[in-house]
DSSP file (Angstrom, degrees, kcal/mol; ACC not computed):
  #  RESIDUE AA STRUCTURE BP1 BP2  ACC     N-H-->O    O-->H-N    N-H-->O    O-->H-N    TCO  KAPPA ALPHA  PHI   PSI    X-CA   Y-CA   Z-CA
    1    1 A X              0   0    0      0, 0.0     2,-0.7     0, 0.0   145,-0.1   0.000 360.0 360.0 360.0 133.6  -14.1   13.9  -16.1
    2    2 A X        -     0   0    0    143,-0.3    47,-0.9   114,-0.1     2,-0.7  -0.655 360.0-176.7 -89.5 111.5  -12.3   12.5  -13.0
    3    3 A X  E     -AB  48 115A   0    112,-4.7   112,-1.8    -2,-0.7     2,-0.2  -0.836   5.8-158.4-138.1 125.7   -8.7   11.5  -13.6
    4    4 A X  E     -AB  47 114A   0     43,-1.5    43,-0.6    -2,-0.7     2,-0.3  -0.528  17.5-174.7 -62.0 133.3   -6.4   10.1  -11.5
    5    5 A X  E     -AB  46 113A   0    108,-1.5   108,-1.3    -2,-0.2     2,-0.3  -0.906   9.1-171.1-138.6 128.3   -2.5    9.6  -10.9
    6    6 A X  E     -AB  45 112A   0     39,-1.8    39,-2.1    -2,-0.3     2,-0.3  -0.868  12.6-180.0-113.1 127.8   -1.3    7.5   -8.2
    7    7 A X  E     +AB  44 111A   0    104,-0.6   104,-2.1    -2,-0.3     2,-0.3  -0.929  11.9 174.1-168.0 141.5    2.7    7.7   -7.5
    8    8 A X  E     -A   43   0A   0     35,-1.6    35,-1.7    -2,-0.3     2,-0.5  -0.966  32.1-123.8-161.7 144.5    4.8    6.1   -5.1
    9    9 A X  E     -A   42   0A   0     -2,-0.3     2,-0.9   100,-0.2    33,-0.3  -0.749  19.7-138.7-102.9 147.0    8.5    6.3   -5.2
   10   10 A X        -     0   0    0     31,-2.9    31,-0.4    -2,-0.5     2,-0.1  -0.737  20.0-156.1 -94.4  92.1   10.3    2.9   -5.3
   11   11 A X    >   -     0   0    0     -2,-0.9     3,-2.7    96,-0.1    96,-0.0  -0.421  29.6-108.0 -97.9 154.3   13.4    3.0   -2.8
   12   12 A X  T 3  S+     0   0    0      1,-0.3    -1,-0.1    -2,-0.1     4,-0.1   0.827 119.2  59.8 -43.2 -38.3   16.6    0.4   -3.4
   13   13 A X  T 3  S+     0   0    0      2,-0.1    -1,-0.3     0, 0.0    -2,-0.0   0.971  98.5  92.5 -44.7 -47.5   15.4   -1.7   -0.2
   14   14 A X  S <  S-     0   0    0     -3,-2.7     2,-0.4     1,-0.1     3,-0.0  -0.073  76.3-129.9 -77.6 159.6   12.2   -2.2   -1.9
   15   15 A X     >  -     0   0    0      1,-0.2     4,-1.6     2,-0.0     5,-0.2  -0.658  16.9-147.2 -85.2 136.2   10.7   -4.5   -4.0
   16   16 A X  H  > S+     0   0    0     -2,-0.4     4,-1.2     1,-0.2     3,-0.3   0.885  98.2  63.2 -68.9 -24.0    9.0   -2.8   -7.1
   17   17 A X  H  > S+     0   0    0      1,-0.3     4,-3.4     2,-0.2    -1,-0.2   0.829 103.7  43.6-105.5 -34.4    6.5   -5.3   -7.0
   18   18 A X  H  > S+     0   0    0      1,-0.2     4,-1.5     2,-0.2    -1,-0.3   0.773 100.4  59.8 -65.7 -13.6    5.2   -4.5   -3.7
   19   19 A X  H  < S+     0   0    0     -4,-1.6     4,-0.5    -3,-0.3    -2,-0.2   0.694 109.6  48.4 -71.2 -31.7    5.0   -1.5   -3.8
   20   20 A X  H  X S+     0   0    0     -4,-1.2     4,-1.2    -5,-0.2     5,-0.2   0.952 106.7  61.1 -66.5 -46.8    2.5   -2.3   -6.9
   21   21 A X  H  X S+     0   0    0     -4,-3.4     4,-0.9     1,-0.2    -2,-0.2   0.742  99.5  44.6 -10.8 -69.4    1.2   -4.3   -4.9
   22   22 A X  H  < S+     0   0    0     -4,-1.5    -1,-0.2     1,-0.2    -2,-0.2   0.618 113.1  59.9 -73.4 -27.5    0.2   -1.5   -2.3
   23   23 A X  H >> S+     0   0    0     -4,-0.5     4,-1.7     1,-0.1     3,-1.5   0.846 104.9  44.5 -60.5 -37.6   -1.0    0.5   -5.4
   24   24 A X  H 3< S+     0   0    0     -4,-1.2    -2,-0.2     1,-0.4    -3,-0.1   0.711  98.1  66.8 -98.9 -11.1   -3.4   -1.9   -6.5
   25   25 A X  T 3< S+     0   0    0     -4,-0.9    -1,-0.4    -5,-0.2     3,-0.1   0.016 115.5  32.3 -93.7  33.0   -4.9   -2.6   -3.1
   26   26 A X  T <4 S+     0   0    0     -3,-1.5    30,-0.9     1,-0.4     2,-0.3   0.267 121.6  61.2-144.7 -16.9   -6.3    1.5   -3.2
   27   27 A X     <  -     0   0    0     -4,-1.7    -1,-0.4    28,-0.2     2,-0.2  -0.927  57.7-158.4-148.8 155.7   -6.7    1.5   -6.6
   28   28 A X        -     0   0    0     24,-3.2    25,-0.1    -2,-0.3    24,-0.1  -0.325  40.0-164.2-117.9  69.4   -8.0    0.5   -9.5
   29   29 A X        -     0   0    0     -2,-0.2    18,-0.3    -6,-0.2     3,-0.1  -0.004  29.0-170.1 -40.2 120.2   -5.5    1.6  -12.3
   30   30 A X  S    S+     0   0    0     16,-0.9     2,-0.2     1,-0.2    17,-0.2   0.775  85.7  26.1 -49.2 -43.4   -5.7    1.9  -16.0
   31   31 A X        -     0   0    0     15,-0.4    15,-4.2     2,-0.0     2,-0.4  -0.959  55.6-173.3-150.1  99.8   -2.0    2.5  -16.5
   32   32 A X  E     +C   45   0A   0     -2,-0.2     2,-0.4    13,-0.2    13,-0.3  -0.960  17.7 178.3 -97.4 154.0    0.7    1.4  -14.4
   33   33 A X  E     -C   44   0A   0     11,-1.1    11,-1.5    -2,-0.4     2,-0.5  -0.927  28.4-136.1-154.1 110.9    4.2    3.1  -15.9
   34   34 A X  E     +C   43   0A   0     -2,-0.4     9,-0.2     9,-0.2     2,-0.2  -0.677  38.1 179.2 -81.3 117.3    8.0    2.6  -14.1
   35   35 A X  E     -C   42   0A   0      7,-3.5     7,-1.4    -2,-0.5     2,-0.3  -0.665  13.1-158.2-118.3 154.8    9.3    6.5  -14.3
   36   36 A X  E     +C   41   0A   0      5,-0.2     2,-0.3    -2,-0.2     5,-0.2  -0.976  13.1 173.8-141.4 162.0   12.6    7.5  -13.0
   37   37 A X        -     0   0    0      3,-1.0     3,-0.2    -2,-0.3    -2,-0.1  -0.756  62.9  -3.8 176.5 141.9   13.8   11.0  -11.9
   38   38 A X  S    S-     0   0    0     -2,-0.3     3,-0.1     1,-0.2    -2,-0.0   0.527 125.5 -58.3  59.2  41.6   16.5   12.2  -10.5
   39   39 A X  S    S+     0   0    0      1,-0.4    -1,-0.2     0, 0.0     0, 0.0  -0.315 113.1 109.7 116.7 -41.7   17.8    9.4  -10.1
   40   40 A X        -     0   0    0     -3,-0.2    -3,-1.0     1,-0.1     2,-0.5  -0.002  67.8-121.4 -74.5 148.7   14.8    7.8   -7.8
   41   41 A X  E     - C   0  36A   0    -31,-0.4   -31,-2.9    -5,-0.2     2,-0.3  -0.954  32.9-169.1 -99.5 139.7   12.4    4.9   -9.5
   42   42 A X  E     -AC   9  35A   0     -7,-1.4    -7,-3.5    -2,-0.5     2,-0.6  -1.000  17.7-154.6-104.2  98.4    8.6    6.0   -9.5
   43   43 A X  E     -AC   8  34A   0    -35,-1.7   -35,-1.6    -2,-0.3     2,-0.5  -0.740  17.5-160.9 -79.7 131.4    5.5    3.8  -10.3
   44   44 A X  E     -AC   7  33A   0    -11,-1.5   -11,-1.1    -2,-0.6     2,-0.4  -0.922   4.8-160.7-135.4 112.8    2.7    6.2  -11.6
   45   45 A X  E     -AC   6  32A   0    -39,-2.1   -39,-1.8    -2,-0.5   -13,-0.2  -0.721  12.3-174.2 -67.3  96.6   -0.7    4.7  -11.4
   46   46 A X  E     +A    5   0A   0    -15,-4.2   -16,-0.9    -2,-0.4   -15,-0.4  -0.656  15.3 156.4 -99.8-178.0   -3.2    6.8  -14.0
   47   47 A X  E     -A    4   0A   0    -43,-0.6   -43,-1.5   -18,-0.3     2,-0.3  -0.735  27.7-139.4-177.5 153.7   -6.8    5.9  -13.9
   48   48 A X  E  >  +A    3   0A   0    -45,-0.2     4,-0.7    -2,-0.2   -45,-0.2  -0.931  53.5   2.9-126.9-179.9  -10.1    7.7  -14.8
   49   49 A X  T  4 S-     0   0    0    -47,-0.9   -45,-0.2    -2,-0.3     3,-0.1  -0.200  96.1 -64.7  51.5-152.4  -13.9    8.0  -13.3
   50   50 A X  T >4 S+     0   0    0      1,-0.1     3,-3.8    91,-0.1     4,-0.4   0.923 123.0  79.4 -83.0 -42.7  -15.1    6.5  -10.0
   51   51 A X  G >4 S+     0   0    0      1,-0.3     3,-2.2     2,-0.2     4,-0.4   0.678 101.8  43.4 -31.5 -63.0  -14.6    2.8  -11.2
   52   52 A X  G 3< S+     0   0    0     -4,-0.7   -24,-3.2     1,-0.3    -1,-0.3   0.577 114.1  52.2 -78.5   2.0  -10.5    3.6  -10.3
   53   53 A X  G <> S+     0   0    0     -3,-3.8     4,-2.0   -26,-0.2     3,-0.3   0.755  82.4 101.2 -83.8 -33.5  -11.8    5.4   -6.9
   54   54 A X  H <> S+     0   0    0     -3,-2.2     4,-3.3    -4,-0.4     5,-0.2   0.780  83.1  41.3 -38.1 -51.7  -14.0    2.1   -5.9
   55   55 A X  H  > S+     0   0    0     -4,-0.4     4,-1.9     1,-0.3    -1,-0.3   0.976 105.4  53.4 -77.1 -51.0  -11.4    0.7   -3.3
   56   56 A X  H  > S+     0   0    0    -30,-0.9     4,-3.2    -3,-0.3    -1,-0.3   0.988 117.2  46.9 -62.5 -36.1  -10.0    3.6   -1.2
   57   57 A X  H  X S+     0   0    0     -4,-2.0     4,-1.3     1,-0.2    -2,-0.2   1.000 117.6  42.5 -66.7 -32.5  -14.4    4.5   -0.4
   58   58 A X  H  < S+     0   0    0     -4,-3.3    -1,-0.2    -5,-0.2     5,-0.2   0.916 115.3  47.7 -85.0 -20.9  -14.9    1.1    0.2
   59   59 A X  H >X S+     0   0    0     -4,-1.9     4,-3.0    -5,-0.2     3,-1.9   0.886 113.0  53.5 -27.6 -57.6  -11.5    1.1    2.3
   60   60 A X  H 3X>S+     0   0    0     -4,-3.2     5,-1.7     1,-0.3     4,-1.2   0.890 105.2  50.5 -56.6 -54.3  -12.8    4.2    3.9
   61   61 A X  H 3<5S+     0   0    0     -4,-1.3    -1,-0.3     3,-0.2    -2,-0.2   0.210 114.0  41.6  -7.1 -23.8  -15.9    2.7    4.9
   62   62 A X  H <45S+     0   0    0     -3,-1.9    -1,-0.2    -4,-0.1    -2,-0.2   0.584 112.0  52.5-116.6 -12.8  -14.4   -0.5    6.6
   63   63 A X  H  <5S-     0   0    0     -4,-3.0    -2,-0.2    -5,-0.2    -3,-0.1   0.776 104.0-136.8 -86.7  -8.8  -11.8    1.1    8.2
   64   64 A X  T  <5 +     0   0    0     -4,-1.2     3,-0.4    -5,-0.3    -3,-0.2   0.577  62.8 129.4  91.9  13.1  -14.2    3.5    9.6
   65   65 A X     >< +     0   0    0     -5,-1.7     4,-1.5    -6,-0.3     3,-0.4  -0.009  20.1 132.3-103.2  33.4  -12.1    6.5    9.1
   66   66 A X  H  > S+     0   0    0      1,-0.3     4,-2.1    67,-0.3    -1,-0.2   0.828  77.9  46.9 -55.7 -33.3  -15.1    9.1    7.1
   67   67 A X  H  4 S+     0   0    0     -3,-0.4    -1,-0.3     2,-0.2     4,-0.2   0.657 112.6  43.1 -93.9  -6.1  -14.3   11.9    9.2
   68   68 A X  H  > S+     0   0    0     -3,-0.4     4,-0.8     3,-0.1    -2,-0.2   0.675 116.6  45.8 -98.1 -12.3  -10.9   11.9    9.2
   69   69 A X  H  X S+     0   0    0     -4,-1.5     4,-3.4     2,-0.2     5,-0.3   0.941 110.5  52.3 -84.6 -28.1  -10.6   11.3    5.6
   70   70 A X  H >< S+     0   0    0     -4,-2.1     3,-2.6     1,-0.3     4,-0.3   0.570 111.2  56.7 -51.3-107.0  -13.6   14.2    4.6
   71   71 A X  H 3> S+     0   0    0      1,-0.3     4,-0.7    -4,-0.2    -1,-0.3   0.473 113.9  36.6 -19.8 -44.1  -11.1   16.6    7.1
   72   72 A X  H >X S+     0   0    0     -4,-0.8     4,-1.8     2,-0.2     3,-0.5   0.941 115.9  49.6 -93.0 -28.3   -8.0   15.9    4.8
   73   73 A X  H XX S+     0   0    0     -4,-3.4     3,-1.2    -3,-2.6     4,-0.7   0.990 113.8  47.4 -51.9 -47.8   -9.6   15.8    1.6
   74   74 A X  H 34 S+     0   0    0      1,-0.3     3,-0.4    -5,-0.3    -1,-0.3   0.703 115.0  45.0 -73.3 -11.7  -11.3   19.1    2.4
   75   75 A X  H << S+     0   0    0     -4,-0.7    -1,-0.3    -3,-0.5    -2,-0.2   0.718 111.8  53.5-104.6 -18.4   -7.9   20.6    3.7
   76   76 A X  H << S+     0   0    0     -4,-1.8     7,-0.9    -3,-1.2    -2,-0.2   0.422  80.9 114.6 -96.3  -0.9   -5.9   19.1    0.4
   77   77 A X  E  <  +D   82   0A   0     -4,-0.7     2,-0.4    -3,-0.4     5,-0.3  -0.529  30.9 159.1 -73.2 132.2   -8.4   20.8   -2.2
   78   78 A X  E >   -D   81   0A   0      3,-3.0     3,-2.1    -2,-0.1     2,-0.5  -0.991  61.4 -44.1-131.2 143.6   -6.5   23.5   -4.3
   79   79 A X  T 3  S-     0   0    0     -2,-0.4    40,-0.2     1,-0.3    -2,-0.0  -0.307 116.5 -18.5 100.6-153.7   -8.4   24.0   -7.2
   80   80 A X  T 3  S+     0   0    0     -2,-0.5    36,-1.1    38,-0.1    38,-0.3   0.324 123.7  80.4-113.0  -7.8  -10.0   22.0   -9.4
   81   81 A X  E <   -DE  78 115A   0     -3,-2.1    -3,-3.0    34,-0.2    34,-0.2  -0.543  56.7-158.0-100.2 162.3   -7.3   19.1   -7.7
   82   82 A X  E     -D   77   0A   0     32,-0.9     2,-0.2    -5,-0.3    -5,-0.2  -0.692  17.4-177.1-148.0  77.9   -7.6   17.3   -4.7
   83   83 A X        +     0   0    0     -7,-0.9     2,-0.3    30,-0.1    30,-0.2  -0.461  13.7 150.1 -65.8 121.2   -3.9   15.8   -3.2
   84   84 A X  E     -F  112   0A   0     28,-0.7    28,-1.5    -2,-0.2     2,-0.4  -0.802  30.1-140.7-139.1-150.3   -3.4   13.6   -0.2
   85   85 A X  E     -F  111   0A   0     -2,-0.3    14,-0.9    14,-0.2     2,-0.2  -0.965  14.9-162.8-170.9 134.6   -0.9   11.1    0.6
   86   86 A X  E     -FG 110  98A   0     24,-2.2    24,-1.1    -2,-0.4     2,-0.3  -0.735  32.5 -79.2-125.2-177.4   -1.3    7.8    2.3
   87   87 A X     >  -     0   0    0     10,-1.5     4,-1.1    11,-0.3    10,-0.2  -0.613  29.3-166.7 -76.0 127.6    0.9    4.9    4.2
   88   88 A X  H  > S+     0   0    0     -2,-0.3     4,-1.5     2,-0.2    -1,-0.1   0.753  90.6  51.2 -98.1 -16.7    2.5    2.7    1.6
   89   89 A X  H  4 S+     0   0    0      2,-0.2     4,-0.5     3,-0.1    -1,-0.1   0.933 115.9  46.3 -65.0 -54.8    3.4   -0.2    4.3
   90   90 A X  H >4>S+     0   0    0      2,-0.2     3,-1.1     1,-0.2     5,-0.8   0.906 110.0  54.9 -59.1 -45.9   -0.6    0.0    5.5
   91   91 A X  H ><5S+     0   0    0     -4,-1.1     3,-2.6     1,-0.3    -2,-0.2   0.992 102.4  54.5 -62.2 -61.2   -1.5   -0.1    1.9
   92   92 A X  T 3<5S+     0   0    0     -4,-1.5    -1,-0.3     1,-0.3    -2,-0.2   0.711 104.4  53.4 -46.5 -24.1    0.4   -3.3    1.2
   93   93 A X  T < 5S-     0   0    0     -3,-1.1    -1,-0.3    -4,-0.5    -2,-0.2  -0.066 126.7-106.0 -76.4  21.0   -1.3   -4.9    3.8
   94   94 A X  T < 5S+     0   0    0     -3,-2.6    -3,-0.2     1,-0.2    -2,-0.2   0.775  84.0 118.3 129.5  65.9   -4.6   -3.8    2.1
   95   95 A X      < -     0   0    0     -5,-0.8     2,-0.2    -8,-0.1    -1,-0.2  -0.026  57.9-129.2-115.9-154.1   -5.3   -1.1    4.9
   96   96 A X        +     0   0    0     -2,-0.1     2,-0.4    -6,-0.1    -8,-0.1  -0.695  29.2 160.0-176.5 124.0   -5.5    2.5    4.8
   97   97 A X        -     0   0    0    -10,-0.2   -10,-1.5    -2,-0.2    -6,-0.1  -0.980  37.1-125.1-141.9 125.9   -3.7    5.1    6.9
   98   98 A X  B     -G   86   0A   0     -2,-0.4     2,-0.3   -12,-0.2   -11,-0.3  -0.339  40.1-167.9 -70.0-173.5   -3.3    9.1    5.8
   99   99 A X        -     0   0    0    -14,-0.9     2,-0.4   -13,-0.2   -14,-0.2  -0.752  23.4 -91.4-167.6 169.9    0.3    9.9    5.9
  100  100 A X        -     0   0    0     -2,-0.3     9,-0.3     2,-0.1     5,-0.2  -0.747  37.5-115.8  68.0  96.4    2.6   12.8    5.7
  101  101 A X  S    S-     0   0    0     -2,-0.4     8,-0.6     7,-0.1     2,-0.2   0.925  95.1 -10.5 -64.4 -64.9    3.9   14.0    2.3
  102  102 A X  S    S+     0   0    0      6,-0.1     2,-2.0     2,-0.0    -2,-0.1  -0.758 123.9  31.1-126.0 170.5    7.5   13.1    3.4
  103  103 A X  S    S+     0   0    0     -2,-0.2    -2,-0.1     2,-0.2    -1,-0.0  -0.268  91.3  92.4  88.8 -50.0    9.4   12.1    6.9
  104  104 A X  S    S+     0   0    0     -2,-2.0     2,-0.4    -4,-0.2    -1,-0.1   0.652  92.4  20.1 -58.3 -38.0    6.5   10.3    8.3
  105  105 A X  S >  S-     0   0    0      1,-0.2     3,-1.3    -5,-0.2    -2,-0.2  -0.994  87.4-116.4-135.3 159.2    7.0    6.3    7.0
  106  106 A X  T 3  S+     0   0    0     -2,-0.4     2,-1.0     1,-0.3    -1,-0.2   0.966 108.0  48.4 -61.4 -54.4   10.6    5.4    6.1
  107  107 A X  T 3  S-     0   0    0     -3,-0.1    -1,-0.3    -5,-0.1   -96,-0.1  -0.445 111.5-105.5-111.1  81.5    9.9    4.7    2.6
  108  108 A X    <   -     0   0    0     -3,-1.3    -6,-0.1    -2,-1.0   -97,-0.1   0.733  44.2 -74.4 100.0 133.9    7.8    7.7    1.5
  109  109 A X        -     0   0    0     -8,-0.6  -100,-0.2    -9,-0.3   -22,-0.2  -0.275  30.4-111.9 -35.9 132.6    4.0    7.7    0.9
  110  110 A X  E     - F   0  86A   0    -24,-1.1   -24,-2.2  -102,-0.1     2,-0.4  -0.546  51.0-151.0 -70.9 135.2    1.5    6.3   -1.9
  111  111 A X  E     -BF   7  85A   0   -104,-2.1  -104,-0.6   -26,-0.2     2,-0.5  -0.986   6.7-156.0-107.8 127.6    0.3   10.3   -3.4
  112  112 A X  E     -BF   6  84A   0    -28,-1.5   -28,-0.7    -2,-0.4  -106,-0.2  -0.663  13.0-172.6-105.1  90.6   -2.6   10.6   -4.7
  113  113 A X  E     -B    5   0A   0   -108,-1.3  -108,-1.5    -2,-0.5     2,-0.3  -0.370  13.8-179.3 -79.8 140.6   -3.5   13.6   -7.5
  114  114 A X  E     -B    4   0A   0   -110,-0.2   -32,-0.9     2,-0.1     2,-0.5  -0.946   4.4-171.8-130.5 127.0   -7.5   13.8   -8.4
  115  115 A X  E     +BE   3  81A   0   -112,-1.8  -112,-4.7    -2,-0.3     2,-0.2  -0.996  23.5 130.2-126.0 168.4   -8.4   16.2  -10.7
  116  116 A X        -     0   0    0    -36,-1.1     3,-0.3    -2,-0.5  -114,-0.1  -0.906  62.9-101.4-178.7 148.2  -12.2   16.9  -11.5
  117  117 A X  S    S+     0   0    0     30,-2.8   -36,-0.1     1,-0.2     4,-0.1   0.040 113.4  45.2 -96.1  37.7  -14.5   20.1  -11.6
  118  118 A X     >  +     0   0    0     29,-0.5     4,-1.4   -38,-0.3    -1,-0.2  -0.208  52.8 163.5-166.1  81.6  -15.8   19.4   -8.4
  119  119 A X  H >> S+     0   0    0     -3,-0.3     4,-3.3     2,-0.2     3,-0.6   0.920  84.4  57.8 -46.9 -55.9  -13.5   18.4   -5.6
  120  120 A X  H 3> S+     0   0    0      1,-0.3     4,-1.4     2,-0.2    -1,-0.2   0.937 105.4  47.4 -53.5 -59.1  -16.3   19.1   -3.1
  121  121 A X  H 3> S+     0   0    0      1,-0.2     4,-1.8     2,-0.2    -1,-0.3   0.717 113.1  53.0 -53.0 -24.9  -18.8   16.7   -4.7
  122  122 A X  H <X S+     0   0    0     -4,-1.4     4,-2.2    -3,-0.6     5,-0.3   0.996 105.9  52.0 -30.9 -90.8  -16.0   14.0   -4.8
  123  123 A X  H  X S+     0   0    0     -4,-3.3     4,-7.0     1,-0.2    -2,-0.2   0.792 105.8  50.3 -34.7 -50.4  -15.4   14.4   -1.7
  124  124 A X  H  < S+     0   0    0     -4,-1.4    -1,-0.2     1,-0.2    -2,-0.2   0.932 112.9  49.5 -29.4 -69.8  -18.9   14.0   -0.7
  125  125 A X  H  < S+     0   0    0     -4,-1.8    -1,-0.2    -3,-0.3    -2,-0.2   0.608 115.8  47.6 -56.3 -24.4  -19.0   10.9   -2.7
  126  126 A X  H  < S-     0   0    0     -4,-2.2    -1,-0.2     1,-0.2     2,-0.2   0.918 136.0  -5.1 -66.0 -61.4  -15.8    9.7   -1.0
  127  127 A X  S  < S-     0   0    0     -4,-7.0    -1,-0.2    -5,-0.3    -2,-0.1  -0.828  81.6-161.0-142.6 103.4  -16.0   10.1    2.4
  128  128 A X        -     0   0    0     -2,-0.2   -58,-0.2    -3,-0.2     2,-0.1  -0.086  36.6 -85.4 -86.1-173.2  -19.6   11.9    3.1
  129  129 A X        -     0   0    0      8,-0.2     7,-3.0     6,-0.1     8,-0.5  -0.607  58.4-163.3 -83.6 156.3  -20.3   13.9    6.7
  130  130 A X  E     -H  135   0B   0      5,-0.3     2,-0.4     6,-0.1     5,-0.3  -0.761  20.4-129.6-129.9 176.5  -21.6   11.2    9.2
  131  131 A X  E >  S-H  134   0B   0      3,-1.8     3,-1.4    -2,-0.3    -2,-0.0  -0.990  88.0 -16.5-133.2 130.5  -23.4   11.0   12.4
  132  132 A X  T 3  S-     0   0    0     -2,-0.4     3,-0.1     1,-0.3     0, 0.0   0.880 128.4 -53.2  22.4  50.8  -22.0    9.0   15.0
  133  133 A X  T 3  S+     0   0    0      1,-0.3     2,-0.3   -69,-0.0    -1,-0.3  -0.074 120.6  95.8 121.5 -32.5  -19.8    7.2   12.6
  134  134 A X  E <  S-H  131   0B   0     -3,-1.4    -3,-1.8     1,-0.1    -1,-0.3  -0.709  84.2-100.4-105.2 137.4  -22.5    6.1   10.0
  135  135 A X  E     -H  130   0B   0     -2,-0.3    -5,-0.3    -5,-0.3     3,-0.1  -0.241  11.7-138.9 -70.0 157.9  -22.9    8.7    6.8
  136  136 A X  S    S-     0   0    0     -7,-3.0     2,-0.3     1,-0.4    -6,-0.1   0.685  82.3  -5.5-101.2 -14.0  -25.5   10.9    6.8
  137  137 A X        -     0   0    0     -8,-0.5     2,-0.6   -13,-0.1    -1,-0.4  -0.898  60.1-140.8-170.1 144.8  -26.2   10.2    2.8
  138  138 A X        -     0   0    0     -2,-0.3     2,-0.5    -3,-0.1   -13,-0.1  -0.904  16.4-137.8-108.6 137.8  -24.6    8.3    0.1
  139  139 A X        -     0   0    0     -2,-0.6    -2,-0.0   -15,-0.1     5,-0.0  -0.790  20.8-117.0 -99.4 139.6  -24.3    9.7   -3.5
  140  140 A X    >   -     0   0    0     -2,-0.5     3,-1.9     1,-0.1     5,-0.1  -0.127  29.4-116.1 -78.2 148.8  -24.9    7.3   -6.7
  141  141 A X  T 3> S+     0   0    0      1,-0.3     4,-2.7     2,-0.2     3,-0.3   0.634 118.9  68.7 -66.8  -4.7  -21.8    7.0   -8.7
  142  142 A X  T 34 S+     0   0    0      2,-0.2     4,-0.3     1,-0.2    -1,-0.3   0.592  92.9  51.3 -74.8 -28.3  -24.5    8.9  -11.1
  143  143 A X  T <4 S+     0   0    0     -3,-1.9    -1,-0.2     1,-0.1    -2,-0.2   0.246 124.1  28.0 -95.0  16.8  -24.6   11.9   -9.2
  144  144 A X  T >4 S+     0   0    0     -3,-0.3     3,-2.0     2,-0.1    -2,-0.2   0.679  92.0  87.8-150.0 -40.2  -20.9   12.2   -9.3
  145  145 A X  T 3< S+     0   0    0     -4,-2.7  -143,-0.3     1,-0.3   -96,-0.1   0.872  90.7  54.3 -27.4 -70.1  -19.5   10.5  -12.5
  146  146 A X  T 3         0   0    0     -4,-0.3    -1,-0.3     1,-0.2   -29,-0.1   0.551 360.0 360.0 -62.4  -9.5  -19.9   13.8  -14.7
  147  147 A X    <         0   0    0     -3,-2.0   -30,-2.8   -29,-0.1   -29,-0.5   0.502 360.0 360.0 -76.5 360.0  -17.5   16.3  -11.8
C-alpha cells in the first residue's frame, strides 16, 4: 500500500489558504489537518495509492522535467520511503519545481513523504527513464497499485 503525507509549513506572512491551495494543485489528498509545532503552523496533506499521486506524474509530464525528477527521486529513496521537497510559490501557480529542504524559497518547501515496498517501481511509474525527452515505457497504475 502507497501512503502519502504532504506538509508544508504555514509562515505568518501567509495565507493558510494558499498554501492549501499549492497542496492541492500536486495532490490529491484524503486528509487535510492544520498541525502546529513548536510554535510554527503546518498543513499535513495524507493520502493513499496512485489516485493521490495523479497530479505531480501528470505535472511531471507537462512540465517536461522526467529526468530530473527520476534523478531526485532516486537520490531521496531511504528505505522503504521516498522524500523530496518541492517549490511552494511554483506549486500555487499549478507548476512544479524541485526545491531544497530549507533556505532555497523564502517560505520553505511543500515535503513530500511516500512510503511503499517499492520505491523503485514508484518511481518508474512516476517519472520513468526517457529517450530524448519522451519515456521509454509507461506502467499501468496496475502494475504499480499493490508496491
Amino acid at each position: 500500500m502507497i501512503k502519502v503525507i504532504v506538509k508544508a509549513e504555514v509562515r505568518v506572512t501567509e495565507d493558510i489558504n494558499k498554501v492549501e491551495r499549492a497542496i492541492r494543485n500536486v495532490f490529491n489528498p484524503v486528509n487535510i489537518l492544520i498541525t502546529e509545532e513548536d510554535n510554527k503552523r503546518f498543513i499535513v496533506a495524507e493520502g493513499e495509492g496512485l489516485n493521490c499521486l495523479q497530479k505531480l506524474r501528470s505535472l511531471l509530464r507537462n512540465e517536461r522535467i522526467l529526468d530530473a525528477a527520476r534523478s531526485i527521486f532516486k537520490k531521496s529513496i531511504e528505505g522503504k520511503t521516498l522524500k523530496f521537497h518541492i517549490n511552494k510559490q511554483i506549486a500555487h501557480i499549478g507548476r512544479l519545481s524541485f526545491s531544497a529542504p530549507e533556505h532555497e524559497s523564502p517560505l520553505g518547501p511543500i515535503t513530500f513523504i511516500i512510503t511503499c515496498s517499492s520505491p523503485e517501481k514508484l518511481v518508474d511509474w512516476l517519472a520513468p527513464p526517457t529517450s530524448n525527452g519522451k519515456p521509454l515505457y509507461e506502467l499501468e497504475d496496475a502494475d504499480v497499485e499493490s508496491v
